[in-house]
C-alpha positions as CSV (number, residue, x, y, z in Angstrom):
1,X,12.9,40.0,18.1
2,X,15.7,38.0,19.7
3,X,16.5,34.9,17.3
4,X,19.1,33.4,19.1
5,X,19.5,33.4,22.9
6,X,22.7,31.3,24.6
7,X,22.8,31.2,28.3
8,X,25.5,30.1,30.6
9,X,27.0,28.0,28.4
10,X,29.6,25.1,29.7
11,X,31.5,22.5,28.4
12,X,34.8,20.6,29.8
13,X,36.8,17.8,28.5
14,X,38.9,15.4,29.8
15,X,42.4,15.1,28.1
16,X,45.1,13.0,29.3
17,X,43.6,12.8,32.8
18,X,42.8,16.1,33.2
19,X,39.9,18.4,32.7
20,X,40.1,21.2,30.7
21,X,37.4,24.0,30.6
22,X,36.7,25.1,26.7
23,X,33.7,26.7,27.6
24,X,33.4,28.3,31.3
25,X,30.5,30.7,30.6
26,X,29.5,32.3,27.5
27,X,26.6,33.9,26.6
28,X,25.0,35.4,24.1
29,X,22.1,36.7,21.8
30,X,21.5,38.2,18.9
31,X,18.0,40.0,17.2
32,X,16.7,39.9,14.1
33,X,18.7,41.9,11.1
34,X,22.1,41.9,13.6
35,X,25.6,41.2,12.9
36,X,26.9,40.2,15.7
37,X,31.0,39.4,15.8
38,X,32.1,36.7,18.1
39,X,35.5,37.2,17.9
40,X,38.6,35.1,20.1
41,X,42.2,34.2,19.6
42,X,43.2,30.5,18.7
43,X,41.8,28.0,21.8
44,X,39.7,31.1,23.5
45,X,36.3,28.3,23.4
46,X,34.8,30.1,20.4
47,X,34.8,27.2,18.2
48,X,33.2,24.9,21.1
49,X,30.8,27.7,21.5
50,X,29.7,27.7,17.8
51,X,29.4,23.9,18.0
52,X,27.0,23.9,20.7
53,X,25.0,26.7,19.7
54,X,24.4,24.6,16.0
55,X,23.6,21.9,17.9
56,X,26.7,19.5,17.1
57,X,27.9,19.1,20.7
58,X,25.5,19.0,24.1
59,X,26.9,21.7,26.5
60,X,27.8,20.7,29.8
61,X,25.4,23.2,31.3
62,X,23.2,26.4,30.0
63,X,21.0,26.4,27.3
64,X,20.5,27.7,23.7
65,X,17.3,28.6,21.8
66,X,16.9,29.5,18.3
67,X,13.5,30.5,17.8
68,X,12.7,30.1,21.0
69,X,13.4,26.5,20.1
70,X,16.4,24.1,21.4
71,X,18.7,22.9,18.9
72,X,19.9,19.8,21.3
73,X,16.3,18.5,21.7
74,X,13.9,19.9,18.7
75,X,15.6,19.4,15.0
76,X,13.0,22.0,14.4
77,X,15.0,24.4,15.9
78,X,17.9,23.7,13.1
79,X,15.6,24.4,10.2
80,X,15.7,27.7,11.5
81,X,19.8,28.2,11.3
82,X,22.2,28.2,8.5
83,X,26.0,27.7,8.6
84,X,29.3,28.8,6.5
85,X,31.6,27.2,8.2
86,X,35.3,26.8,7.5
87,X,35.5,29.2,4.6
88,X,33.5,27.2,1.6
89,X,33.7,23.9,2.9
90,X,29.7,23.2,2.9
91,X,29.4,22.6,-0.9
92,X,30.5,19.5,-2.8
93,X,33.2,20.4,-5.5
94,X,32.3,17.7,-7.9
95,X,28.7,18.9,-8.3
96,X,27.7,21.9,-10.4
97,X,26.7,25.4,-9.0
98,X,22.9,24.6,-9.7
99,X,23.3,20.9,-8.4
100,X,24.4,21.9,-5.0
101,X,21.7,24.3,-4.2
102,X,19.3,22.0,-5.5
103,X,20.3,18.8,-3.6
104,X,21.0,20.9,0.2
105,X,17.6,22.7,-0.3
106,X,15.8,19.5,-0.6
107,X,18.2,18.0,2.1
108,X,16.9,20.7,4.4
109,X,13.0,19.9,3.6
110,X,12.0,22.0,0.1
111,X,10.6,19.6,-2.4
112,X,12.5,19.5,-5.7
113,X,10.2,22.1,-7.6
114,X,10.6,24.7,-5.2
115,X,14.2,23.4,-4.1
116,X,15.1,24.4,-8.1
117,X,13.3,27.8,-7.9
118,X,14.6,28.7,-4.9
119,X,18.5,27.9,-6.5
120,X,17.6,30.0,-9.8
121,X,17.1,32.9,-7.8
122,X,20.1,32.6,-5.7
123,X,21.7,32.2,-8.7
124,X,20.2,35.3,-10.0
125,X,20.8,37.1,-6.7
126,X,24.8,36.7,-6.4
127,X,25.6,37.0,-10.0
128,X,26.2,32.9,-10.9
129,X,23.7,32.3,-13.1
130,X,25.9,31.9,-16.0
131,X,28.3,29.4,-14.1
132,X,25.0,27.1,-12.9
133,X,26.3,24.3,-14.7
134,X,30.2,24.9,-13.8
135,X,31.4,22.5,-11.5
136,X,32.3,24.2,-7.9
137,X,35.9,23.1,-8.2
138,X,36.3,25.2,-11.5
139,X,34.9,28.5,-9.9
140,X,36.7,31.2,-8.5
141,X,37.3,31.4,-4.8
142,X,35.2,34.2,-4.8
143,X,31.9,32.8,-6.5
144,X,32.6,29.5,-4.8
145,X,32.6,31.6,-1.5
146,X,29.1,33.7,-2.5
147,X,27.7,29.6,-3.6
148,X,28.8,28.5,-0.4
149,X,26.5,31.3,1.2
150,X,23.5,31.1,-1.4
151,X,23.4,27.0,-0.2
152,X,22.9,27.8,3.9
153,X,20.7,30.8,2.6
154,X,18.5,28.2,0.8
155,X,15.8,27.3,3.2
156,X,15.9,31.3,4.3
157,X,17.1,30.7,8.2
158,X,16.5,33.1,10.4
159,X,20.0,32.6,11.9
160,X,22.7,32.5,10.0
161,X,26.3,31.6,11.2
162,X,29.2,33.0,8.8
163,X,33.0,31.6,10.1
164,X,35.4,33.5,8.1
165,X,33.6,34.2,4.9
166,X,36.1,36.5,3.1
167,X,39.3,34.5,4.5
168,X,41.3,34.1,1.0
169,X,39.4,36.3,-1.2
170,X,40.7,38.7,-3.6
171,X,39.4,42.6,-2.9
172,X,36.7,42.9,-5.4
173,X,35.5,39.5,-4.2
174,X,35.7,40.2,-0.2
175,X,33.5,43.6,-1.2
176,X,31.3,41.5,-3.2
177,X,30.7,39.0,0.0
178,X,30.3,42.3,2.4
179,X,27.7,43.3,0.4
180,X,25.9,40.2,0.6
181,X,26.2,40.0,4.6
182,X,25.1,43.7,4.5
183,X,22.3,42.7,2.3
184,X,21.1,39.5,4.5
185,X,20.7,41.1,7.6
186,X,18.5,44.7,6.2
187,X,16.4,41.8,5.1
188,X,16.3,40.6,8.8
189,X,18.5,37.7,8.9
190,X,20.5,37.2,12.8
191,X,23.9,36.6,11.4
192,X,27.1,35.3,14.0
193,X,30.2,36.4,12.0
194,X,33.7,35.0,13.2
195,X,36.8,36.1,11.6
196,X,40.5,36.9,12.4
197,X,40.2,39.8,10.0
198,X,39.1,42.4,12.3
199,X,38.6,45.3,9.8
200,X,36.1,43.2,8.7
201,X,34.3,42.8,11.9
202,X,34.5,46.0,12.6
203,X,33.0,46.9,9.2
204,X,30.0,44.3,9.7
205,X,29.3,44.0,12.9
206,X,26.4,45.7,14.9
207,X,27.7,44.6,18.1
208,X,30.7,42.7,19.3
209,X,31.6,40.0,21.8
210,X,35.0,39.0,22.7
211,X,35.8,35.8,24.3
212,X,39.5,34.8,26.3
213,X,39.7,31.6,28.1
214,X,36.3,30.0,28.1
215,X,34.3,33.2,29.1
216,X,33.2,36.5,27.5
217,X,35.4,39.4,28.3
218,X,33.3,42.3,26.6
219,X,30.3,42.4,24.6
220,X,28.6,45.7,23.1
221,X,27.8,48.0,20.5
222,X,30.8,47.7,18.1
223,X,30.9,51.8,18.2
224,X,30.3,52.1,21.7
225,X,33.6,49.5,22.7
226,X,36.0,51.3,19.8
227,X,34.8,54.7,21.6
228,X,35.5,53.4,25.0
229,X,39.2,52.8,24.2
230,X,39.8,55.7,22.0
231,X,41.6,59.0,23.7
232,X,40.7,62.1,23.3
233,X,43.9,63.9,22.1
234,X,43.9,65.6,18.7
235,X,47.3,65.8,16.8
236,X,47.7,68.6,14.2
237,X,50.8,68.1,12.1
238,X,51.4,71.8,9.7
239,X,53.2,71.5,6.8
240,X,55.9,73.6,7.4
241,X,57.8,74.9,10.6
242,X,56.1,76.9,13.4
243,X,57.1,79.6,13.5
244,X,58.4,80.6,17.3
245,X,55.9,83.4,18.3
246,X,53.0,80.4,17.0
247,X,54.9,78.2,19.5
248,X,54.9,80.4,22.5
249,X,51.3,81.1,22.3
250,X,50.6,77.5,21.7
251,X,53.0,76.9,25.0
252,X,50.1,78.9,26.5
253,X,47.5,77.3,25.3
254,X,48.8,73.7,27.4
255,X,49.0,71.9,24.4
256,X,52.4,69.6,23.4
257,X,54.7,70.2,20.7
258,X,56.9,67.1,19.4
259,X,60.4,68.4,18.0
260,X,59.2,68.0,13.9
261,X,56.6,70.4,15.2
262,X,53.1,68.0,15.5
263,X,50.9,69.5,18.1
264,X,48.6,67.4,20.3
265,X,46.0,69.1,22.2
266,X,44.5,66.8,24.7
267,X,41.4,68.8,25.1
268,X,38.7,68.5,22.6
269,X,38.2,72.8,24.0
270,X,42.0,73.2,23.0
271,X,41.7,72.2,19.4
272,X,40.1,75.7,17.8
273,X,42.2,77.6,19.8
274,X,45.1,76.3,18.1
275,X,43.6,76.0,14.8
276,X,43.7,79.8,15.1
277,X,47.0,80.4,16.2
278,X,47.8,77.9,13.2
279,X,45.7,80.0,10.5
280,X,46.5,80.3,7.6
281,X,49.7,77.6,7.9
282,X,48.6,74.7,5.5
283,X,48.1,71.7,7.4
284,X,49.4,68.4,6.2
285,X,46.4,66.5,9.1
286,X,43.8,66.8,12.0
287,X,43.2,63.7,13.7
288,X,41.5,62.1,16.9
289,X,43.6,59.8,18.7
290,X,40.9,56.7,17.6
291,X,41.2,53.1,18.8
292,X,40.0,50.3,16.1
293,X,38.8,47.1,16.7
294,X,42.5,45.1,16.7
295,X,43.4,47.6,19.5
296,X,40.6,47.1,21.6
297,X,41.2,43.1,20.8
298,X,44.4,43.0,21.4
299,X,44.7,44.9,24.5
300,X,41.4,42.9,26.1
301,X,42.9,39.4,25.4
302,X,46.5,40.9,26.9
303,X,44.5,41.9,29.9
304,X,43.1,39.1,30.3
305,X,46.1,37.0,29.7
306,X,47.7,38.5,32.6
307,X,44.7,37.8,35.2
């Protein structure tokens, strides 16, 4: 089931005069129980994007539904979303852990009975039950992070919208947070990750979309785009010296050999062959030539760039 659905999305401004497209076309969706990472360098239109698919700014032209249900003309559709934005900037640091969830849930439409249950099992959930009563601003970055997500997770959207959520964390914490996304979407939850932190994304993420200068420049299965920019060569390093007769029948073969003596065989077929000639030389690695998701980025937005 598709939760949220952007089409053709638009929106200009004028600045000084002139008009300056943020937002030329972008579209997206995303289904029930997918991550989906919208990823963009600094001024790309992803931020504009975000704004107008939570409703904050009217686009220009296209449409958004969440829920089947526009944000820019039914609040309904907003009951359905909910937002980390800006790291853990949607929680009040002067209230407790416990009086945060408490007052958003009933800000979002839970009476105060069910508004406190629902926070007690949050609490539960992410491990902050004993810091309920600990002001936010006394918490760790980490639990004030995993607070931060238990308040947009309070009136269970079906969409949520993460912006950077393990930007500053230590490593125990950013696997703690992971988890939780990990967690949130097996239980069907459409989540929109953003993040600069691309071995993240690539960790998270279902699918990915990239946007450049107003418009989307790729969008698919995160595996499927790594796989498309990855090569096919293989690159065997041995731990000692070839030995020359090993060479000249790897010269044979086709395959290259580097002056410290790593072979890369650019056909998958090649690699056995020379694994054979090899045997029993200990091997120091075997590895594909594999893209990751900062190559892929990277080279897209440079592409791009140069249009």
């Amino acid at each position: 089931m598709i939760i949220l659905e952007a089409r053709n999305l638009k929106k200009s401004y004028s600045e000084k005069g002139r008009t300056i497209a943020a937002v030329r076309d972008v579209s997206l969706s995303i289904s029930a129980g997918e991550v989906l990472a919208f990823l963009g360098p600094n001024g790309a239109g992803k931020t504009t994007s975000i704004k107008m698919i939570a409703g904050l700014i009217q686009p220009d032209d296209g449409w958004v539904r969440i829920s089947d249900r526009d944000p820019h003309r039914n609040p309904q559709a907003l009951r359905s979303l909910g937002a980390v934005l800006e790291g853990n900037r949607n929680v009040y640091w002067r209230l407790t852990a416990e009086e945060n969830l408490e007052y958003f849930g009933v800000l979002r439409g839970l009476d105060q009975r069910t508004a406190r249950r629902r926070g007690r099992e949050l609490l539960e959930r992410f491990s902050l039950m004993d810091k309920r009563q600990t002001v936010v601003q006394s918490l760790s970055r980490g639990m004030q992070q995993k607070l931060a997500i238990s308040v947009a997770l309070m009136h269970q959207p079906q969409l949520l919208l993460l912006d950077e959520p393990t930007l500053g964390l230590d490593v125990e914490a950013t696997e703690d947070v992971k988890q939780l996304v990990r967690e949130i979407a097996t239980e069907g939850c459409a989540i929109l990750l953003t993040t600069h932190q691309l071995a993240i994304a690539e960790e998270l993420s279902d699918r990915v979309a990239i946007i450049n200068r107003g418009e989307i420049v790729a969008e698919e299965a995160t595996e499927d785009l790594i796989q498309r920019f990855s090569g096919s060569t293989y690159v065997i390093e041995p731990e000692r010296a070839i030995e020359p007769e090993r060479i000249r029948k790897l010269e044979a073969l086709g395959v290259t050999i580097t002056e410290d003596g790593v072979v890369h065989a650019t056909e998958p077929t090649q690699l056995y062959a020379v694994l054979e000639i090899l045997n029993p030389l200990p091997l120091l690695r075997v590895q594909k030539d594999q893209a990751n998701l900062t190559d892929v980025f990277l080279k897209l937005v440079r592409e791009n760039r140069n249009v």
